[in-house]
C-alpha positions in Angstrom: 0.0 0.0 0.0 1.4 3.3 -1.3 2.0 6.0 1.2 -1.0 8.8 1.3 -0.8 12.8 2.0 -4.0 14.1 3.6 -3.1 17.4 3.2 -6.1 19.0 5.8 -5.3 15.8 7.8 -6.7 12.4 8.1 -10.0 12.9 10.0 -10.7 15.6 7.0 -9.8 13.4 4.3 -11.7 10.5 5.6 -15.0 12.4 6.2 -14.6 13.2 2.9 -13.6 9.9 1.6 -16.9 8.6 2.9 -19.6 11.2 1.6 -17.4 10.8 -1.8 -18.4 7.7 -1.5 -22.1 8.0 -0.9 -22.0 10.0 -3.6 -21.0 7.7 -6.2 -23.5 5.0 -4.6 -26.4 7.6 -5.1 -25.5 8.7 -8.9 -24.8 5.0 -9.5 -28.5 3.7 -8.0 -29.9 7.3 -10.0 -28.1 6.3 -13.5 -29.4 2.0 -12.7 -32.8 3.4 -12.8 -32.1 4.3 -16.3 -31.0 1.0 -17.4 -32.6 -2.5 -18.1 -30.9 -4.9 -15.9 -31.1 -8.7 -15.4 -31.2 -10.3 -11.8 -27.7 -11.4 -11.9 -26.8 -7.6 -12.9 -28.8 -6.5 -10.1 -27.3 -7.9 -7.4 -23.6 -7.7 -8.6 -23.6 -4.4 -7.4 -19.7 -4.5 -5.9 -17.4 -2.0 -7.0 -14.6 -2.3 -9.2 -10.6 -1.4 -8.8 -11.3 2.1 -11.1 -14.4 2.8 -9.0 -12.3 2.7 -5.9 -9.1 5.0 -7.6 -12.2 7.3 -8.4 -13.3 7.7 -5.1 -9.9 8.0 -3.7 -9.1 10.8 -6.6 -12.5 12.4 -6.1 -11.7 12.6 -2.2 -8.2 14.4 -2.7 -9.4 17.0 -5.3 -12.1 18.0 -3.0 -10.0 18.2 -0.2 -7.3 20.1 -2.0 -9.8 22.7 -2.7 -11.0 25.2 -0.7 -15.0 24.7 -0.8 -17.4 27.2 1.1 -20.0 25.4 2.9 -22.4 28.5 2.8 -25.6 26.9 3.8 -25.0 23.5 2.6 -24.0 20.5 4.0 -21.0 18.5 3.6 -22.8 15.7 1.6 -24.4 18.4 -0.8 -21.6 19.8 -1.8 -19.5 16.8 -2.2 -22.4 15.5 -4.5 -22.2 18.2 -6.7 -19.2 17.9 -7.0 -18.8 14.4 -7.9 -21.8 14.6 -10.4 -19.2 18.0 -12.0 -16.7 15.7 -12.1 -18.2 12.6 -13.2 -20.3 14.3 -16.0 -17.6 14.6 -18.8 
């Protein structure tokens, strides 16, 4: 395992990490509804090696920018952020 910076510190990074996270499950179920699936589609619902990179990547451009909360919470803002980032 490769050595990681958390450059507003871990507790920071992890918070983050984890509504990053929710984030990408929510989008995901939002973009399923979309599709046709079979049964066996349906309940492979794991996540792959590139979906946990993304996360991780999502989690330290977020942190490495300075976001004003303003009146939102943490989880809005990291999910429009992730749906910015995911879109292209």
């Amino acid at each position: 395992m490769s050595e990681h910076h958390f450059s507003r510190g871990f507790d920071s990074w992890q918070k983050t990490h984890f509504e990053v996270v929710e984030a990408l499950c929510y989008l995901r179920d939002l973009q399923e509804e979309k599709e046709s699936k079979n049964f066996s589609q349906m309940l492979d619902r794991s996540a792959t090696e590139d979906l946990y990179q993304l996360a991780i990547e999502l989690t330290d451009k977020f942190e490495a920018e300075k976001v004003e909360r303003g009146g939102s919470t943490l989880f809005d803002l990291i999910e429009e952020f992730v749906y910015k980032e995911t879109k292209h």
